[in-house]
SEZADO-869350 format. One line per field, with one value per atom (N, C-alpha, C): atom name; x, y, z; residue number from 1. Coordinates in steps of 0.1 Angstrom, whole numbers, plus 5000, padded with zeros to 4 digits. Layout:
# SEZADO-869350
atome (CA,...)
c1 (X,...)
c2 (Y,...)
c3 (Z,...)
num (NUM,...)
//
This chain:
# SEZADO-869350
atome (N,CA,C,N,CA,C,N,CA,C,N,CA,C,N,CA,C,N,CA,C,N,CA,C,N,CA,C,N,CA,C,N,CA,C,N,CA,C,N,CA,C,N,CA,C,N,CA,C,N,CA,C,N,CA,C,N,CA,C,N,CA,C,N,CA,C,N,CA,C,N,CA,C,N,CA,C,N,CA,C,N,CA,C,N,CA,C,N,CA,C,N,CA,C,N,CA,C,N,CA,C,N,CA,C,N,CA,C,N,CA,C,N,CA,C,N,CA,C,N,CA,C,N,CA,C,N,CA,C,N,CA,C,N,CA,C,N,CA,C,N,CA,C,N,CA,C,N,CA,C,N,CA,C,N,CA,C,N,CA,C,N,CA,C,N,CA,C,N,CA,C,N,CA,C,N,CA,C,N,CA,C,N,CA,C,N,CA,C,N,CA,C,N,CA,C,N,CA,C,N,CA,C,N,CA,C,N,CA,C,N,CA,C,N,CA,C,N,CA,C,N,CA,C,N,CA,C,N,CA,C,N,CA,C,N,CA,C,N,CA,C,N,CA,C,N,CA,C,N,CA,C,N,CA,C,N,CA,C,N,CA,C,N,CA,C,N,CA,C,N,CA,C,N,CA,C,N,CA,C,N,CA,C,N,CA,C,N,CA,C,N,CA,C,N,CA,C,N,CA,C,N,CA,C,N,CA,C,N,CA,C,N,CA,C,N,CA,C,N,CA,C,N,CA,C,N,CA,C,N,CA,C,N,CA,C,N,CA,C,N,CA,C,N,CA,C,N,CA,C,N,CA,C,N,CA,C,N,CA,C,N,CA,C,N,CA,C,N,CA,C,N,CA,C,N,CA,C,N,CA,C,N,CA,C,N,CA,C,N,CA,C,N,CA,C,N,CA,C,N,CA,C,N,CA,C,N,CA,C,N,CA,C,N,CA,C,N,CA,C,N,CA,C,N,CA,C,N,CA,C,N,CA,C,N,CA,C,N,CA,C,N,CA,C,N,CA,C,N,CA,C,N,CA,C,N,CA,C,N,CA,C,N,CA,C,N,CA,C,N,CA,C,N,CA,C,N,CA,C,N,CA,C,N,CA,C,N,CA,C,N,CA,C,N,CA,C,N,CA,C,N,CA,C,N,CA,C,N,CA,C,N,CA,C,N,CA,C,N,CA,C,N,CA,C,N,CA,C,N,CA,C,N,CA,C,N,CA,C,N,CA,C,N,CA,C,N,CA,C,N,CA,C,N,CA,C,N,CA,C,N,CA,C,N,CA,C,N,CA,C,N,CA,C,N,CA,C,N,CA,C,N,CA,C,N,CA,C,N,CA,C,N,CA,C,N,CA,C,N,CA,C,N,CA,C,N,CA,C,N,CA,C,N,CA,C,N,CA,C,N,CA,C,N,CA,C,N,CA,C,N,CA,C,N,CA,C,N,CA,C,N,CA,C,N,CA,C,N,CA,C,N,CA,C,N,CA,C,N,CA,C,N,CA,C,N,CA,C,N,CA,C,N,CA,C,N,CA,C,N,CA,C,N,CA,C,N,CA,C,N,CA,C,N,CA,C,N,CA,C,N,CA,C,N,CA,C,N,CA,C,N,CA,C,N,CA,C,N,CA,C,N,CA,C,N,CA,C,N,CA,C,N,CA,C,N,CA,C,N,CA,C,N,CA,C,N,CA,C,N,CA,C,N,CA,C,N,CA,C,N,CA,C,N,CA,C,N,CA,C,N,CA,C,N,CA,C,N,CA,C,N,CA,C,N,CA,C,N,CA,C,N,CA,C,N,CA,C,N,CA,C,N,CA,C,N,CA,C,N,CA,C,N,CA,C,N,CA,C,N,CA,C,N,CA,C,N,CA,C,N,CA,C,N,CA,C,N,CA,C,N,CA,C,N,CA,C,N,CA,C,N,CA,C,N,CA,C,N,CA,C)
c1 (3162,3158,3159,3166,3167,3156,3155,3145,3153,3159,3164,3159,3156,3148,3154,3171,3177,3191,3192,3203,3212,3219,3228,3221,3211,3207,3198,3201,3200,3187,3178,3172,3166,3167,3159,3144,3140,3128,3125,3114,3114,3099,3107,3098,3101,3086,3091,3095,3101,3102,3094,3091,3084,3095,3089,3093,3100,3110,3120,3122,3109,3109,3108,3108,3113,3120,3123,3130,3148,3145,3161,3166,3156,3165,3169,3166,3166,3186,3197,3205,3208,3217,3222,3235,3235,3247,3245,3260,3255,3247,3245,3240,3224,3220,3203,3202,3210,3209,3200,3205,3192,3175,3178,3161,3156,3165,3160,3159,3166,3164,3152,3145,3136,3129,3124,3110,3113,3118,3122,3125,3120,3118,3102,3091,3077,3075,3062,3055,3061,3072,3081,3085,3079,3081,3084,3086,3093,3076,3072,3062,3050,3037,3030,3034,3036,3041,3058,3061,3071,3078,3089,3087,3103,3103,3112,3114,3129,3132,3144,3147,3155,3155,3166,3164,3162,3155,3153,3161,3151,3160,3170,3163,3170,3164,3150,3150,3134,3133,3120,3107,3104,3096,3093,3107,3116,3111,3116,3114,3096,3092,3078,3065,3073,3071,3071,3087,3089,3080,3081,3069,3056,3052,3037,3033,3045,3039,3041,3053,3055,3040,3039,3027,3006,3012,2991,2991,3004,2994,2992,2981,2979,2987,2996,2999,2992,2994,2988,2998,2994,3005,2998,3006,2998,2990,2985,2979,2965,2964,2953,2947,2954,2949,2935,2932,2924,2909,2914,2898,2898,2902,2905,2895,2889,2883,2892,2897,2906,2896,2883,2883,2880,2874,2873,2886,2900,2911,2913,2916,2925,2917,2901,2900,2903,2910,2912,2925,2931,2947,2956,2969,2976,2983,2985,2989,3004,3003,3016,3012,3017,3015,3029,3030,3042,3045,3059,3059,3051,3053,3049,3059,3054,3060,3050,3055,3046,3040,3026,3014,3007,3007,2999,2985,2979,2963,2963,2963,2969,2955,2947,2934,2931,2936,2936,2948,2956,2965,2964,2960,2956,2942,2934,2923,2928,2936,2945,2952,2958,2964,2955,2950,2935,2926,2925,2914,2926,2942,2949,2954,2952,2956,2943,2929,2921,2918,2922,2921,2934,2940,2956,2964,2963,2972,2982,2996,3011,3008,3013,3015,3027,3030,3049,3045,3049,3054,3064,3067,3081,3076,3096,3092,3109,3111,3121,3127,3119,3121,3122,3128,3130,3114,3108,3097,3095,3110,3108,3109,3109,3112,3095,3087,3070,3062,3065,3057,3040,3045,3027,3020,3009,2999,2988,2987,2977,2986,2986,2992,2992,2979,2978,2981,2982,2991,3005,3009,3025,3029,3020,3027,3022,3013,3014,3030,3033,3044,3055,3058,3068,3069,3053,3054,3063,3064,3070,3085,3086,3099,3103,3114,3119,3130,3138,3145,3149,3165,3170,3177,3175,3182,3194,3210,3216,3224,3229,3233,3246,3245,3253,3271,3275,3291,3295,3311,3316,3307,3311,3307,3292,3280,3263,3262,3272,3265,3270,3284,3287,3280,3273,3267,3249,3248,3233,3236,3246,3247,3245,3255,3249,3232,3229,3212,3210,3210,3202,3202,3216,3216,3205,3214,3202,3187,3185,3171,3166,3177,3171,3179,3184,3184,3197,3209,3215,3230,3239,3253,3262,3267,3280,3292,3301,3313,3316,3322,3322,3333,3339,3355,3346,3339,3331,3328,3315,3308,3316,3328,3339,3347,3347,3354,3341,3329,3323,3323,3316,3310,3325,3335,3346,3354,3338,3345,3333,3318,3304,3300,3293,3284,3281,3282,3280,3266,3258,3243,3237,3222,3214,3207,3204,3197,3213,3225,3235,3237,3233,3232,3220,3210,3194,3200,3208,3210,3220,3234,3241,3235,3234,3225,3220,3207,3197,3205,3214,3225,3229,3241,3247,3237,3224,3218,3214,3213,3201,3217,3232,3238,3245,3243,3245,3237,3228,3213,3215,3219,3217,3225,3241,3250,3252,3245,3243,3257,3259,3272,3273,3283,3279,3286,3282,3285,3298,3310,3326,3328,3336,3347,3350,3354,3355,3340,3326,3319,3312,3316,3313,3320,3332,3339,3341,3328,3330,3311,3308,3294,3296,3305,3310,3313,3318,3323,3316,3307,3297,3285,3284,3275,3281,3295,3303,3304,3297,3295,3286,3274,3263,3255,3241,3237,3223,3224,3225,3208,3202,3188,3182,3169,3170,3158,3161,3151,3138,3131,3120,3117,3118,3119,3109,3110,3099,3104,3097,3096,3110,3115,3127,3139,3142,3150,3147,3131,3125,3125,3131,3130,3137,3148,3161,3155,3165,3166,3163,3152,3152,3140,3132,3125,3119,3109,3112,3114)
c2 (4325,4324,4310,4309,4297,4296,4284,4279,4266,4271,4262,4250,4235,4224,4218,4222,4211,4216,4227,4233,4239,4232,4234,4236,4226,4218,4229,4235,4249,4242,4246,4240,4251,4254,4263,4263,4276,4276,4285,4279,4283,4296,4307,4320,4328,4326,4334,4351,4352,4372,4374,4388,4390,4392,4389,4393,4403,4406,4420,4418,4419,4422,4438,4445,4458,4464,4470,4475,4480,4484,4488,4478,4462,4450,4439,4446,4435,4435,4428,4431,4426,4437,4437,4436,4424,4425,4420,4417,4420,4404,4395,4381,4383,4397,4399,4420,4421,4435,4437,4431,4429,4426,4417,4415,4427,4430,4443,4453,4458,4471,4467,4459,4455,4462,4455,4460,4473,4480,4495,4503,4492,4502,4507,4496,4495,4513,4514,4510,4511,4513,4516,4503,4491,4483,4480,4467,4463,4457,4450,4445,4444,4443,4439,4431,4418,4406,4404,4402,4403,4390,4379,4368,4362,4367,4364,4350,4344,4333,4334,4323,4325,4306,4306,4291,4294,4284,4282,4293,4302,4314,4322,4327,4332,4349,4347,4363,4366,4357,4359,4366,4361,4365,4377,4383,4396,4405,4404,4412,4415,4401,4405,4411,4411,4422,4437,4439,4456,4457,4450,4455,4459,4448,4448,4459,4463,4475,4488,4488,4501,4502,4492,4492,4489,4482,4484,4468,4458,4444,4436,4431,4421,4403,4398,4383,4370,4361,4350,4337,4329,4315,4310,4305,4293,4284,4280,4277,4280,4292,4298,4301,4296,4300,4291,4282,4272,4273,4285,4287,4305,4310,4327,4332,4343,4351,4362,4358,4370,4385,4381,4398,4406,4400,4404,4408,4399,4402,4413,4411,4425,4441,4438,4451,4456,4446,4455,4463,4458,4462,4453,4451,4447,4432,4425,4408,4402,4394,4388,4374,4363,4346,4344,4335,4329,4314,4312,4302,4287,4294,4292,4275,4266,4256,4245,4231,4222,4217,4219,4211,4222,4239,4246,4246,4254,4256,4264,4258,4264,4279,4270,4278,4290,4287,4294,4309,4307,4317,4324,4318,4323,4328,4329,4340,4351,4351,4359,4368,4368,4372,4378,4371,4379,4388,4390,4398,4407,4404,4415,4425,4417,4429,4439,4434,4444,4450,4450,4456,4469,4466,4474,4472,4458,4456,4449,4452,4447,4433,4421,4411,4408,4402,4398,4385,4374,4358,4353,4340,4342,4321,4316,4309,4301,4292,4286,4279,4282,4270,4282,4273,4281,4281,4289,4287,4274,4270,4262,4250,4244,4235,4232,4243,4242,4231,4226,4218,4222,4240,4244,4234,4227,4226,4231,4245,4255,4266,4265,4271,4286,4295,4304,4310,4303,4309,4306,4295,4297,4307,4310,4329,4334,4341,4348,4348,4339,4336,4345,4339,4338,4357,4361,4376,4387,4377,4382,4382,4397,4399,4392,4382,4372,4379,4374,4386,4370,4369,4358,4361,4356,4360,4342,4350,4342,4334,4331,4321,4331,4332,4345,4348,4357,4357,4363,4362,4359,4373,4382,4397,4395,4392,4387,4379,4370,4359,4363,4369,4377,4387,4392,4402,4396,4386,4378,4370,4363,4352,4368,4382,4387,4392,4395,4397,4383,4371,4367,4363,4367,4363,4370,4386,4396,4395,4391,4389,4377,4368,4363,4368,4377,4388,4379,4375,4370,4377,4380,4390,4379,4382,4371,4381,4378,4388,4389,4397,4398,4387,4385,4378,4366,4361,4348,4344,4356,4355,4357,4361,4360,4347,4344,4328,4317,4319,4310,4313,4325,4328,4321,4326,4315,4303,4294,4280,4269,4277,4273,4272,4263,4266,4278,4280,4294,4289,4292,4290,4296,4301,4307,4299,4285,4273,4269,4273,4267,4276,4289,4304,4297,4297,4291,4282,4270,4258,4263,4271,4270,4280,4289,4301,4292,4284,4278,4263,4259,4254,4258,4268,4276,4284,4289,4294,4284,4274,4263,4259,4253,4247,4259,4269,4281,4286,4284,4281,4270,4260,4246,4254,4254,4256,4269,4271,4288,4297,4294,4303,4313,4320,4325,4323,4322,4317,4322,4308,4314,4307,4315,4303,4290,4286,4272,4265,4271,4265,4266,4272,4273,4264,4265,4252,4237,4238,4221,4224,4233,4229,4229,4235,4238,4221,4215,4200,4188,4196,4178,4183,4193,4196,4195,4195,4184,4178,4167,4154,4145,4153,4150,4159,4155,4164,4176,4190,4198,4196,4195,4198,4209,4216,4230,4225,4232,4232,4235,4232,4238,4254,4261,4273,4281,4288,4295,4312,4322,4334,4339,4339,4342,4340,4328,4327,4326,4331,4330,4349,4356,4367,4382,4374,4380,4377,4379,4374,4364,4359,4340,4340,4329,4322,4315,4313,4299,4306)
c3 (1647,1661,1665,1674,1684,1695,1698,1714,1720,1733,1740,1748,1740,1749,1756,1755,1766,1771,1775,1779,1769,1766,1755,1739,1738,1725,1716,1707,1702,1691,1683,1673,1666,1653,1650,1647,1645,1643,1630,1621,1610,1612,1609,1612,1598,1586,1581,1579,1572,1573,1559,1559,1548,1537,1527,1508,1508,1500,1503,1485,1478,1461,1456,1463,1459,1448,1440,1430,1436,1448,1456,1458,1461,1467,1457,1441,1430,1430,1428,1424,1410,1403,1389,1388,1378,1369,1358,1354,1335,1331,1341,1338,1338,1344,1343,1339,1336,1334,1321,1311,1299,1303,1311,1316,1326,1334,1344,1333,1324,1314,1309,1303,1297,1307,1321,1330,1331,1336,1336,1324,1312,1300,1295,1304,1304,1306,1301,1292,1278,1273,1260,1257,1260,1251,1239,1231,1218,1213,1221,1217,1230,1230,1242,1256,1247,1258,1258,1271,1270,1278,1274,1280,1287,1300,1308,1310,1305,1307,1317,1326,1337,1345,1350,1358,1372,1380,1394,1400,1408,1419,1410,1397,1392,1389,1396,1400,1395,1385,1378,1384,1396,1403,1406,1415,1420,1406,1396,1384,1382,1380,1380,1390,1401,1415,1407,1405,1402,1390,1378,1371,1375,1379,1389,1388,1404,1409,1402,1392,1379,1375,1372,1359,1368,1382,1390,1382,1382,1369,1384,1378,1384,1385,1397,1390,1394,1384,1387,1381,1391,1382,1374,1362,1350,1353,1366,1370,1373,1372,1368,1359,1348,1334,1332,1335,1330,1338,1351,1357,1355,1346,1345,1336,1343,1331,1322,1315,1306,1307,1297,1296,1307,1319,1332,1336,1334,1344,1329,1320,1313,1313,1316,1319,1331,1342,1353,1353,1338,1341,1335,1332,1331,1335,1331,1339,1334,1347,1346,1347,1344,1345,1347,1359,1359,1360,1356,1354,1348,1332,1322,1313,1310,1308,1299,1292,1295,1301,1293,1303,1308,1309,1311,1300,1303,1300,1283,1272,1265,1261,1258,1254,1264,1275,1284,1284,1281,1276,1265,1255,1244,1241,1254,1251,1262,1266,1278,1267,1256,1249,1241,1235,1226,1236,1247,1256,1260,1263,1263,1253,1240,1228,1224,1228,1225,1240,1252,1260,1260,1247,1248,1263,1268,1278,1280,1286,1285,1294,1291,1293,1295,1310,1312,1313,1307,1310,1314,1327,1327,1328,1326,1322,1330,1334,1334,1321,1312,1297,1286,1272,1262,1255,1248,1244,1237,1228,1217,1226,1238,1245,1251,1253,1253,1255,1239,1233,1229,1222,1216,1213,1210,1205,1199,1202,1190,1184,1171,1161,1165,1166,1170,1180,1191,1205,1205,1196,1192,1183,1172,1166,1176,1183,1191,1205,1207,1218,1209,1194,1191,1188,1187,1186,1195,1205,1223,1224,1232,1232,1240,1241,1251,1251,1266,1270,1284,1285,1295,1309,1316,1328,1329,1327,1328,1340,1338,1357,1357,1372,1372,1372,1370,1370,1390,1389,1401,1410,1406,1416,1419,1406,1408,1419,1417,1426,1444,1442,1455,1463,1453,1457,1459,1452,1454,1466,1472,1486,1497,1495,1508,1508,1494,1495,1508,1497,1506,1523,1529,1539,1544,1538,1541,1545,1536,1535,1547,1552,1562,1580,1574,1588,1593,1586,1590,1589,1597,1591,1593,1580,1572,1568,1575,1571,1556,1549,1532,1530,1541,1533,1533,1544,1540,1532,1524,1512,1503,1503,1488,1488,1501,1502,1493,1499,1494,1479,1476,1460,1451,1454,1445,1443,1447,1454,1452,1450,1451,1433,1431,1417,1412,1396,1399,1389,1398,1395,1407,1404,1409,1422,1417,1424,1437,1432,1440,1454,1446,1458,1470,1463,1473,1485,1479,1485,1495,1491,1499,1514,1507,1517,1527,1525,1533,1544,1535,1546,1556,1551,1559,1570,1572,1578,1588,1586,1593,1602,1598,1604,1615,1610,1625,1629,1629,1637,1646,1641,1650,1659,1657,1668,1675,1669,1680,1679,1665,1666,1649,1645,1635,1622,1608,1598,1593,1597,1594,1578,1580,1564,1571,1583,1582,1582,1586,1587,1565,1563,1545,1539,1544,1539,1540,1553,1556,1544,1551,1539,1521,1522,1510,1499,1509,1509,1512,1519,1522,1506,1504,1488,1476,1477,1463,1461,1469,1470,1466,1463,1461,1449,1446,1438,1443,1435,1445,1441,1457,1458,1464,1454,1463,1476,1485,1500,1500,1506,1504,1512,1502,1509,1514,1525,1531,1526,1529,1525,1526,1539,1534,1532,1520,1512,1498,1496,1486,1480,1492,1488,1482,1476,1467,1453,1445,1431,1430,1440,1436,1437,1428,1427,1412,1408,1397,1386)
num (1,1,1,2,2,2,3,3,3,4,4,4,5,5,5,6,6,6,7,7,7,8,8,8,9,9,9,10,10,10,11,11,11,12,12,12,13,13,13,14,14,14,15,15,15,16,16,16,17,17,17,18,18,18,19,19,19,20,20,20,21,21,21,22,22,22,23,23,23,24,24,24,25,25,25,26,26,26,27,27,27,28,28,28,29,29,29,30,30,30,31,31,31,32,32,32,33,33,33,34,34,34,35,35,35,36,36,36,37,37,37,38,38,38,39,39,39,40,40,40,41,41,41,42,42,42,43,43,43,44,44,44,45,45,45,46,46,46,47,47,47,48,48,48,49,49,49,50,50,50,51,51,51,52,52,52,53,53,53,54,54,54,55,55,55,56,56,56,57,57,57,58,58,58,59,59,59,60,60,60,61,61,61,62,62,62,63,63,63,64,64,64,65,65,65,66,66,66,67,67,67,68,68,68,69,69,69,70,70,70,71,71,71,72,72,72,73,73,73,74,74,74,75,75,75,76,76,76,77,77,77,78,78,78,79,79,79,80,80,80,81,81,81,82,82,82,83,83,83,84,84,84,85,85,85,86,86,86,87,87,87,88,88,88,89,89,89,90,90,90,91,91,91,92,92,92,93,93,93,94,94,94,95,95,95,96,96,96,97,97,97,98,98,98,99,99,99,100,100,100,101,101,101,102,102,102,103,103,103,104,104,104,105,105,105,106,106,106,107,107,107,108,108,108,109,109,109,110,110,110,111,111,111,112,112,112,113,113,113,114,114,114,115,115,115,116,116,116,117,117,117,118,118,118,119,119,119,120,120,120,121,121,121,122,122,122,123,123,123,124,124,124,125,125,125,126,126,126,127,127,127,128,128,128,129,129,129,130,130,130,131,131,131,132,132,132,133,133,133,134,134,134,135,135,135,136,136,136,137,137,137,138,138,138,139,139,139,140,140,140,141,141,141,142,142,142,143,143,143,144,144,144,145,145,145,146,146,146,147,147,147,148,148,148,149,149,149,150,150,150,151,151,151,152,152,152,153,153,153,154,154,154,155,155,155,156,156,156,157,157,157,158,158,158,159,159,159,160,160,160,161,161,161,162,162,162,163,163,163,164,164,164,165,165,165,166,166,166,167,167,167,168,168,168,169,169,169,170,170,170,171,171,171,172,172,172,173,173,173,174,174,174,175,175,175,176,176,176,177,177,177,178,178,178,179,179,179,180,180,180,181,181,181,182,182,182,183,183,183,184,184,184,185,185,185,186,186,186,187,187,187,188,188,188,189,189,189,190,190,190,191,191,191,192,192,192,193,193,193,194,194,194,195,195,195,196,196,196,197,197,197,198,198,198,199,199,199,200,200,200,201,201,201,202,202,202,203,203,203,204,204,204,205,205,205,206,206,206,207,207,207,208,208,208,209,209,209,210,210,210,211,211,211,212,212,212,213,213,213,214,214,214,215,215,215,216,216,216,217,217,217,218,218,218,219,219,219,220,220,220,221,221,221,222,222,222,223,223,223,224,224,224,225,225,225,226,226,226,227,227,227,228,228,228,229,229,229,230,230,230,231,231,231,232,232,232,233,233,233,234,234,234,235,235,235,236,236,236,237,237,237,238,238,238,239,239,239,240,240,240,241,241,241,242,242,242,243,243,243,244,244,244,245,245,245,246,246,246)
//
């Protein structure tokens, strides 16, 4: 949405739209098909906890939505670990913690773990990092981690990420012709954080001009971002609400 302050002079406005984490709006391919089979194999798990690794806008989130709601879990960021009551939260149900790394609450996860195996409750962790990258400091909540099915969400191939740039326009209510999004998807990073960035570009610079997102306008943005190193935006809801987020 545009507001016109000066005749011509178009500026946008940032309005968010709500979350579109649904199980029908997750898209699959073979770069996250292992981690989506995983959540849609709940409650038939391999083991209790189960520990989604993935990079920046690589869906993490999105997935721990569909579980959520499969399973009634409750989520919370790692950031909560350190003011949480475990046996309180595992009797209400099932939990997820996200975005899981160094420098979280260690004690704190690992009575989350211990209040979730005697509450017999599934645990999802997701994590932008490899476990072994961490940096454990208590022995016991590192076997416990290592007990965890880890399961990766990879950076995606040409059709994923084709099919992840129209989600997201989608998702910000924006229509992009397909030849567009196939011009850009084989020309762009093929990374998940590269999808975020270009998306939120492209949206904002045909927003300014009041006009609608072409291939020549992808390809001047396409060019002024190979130039530089890619930084993601600070995103509002919706471009945060495809296969992306930490």
């Amino acid at each position: 949405m545009t507001v016109d302050l000066s005749g011509s002079r178009q500026i946008p406005l940032e309005l968010p739209l709500p979350a579109r984490r649904g199980l029908r709006h997750y898209v699959v391919g073979d770069a996250n098909r292992a981690a989506f089979a995983l959540i849609e194999l709940w409650p038939d798990w391999p083991s209790p906890v189960t520990l989604l690794i993935g990079s920046q806008g690589s869906g993490k989130t999105h997935l721990a939505a569909i579980w959520a709601k499969r399973s009634e879990a409750r989520v919370f960021s790692s950031e909560s670990l350190a003011s949480m009551d475990p046996p309180a939260v595992t009797a209400a149900g099932h939990v997820a913690v996200e975005d899981l790394g160094e420098g979280f609450d260690e004690r704190g996860l690992f009575h989350l773990l211990n209040a979730a195996a005697e509450a017999r409750r599934s645990v999802l962790l997701t994590s932008r990092r490899e476990l072994a990258s961490w940096n454990i400091q208590t022995p016991d909540l590192l076997s416990r981690l290592r007990a965890a099915t880890p399961v990766n969400l990879h950076e995606p191939d040409d059709p994923l990420l084709e099919s992840l740039l129209g989600k997201l326009f989608a998702d910000r209510q924006t229509v992009v012709e397909a030849s567009v999004i196939r011009f850009a998807a084989t020309r762009m990073e093929r990374s998940y954080a590269a999808a975020l960035v270009l998306v939120d570009a492209l949206d904002r610079a045909a927003l300014s001009a009041k006009s609608p997102v072409t291939r020549s306008l992808a390809a001047r943005i396409l060019l002024e971002h190979s130039s530089r190193e890619p930084e993601l935006p600070e995103l509002d809801d919706r471009a945060k609400s495809g296969n992306c987020s930490s």
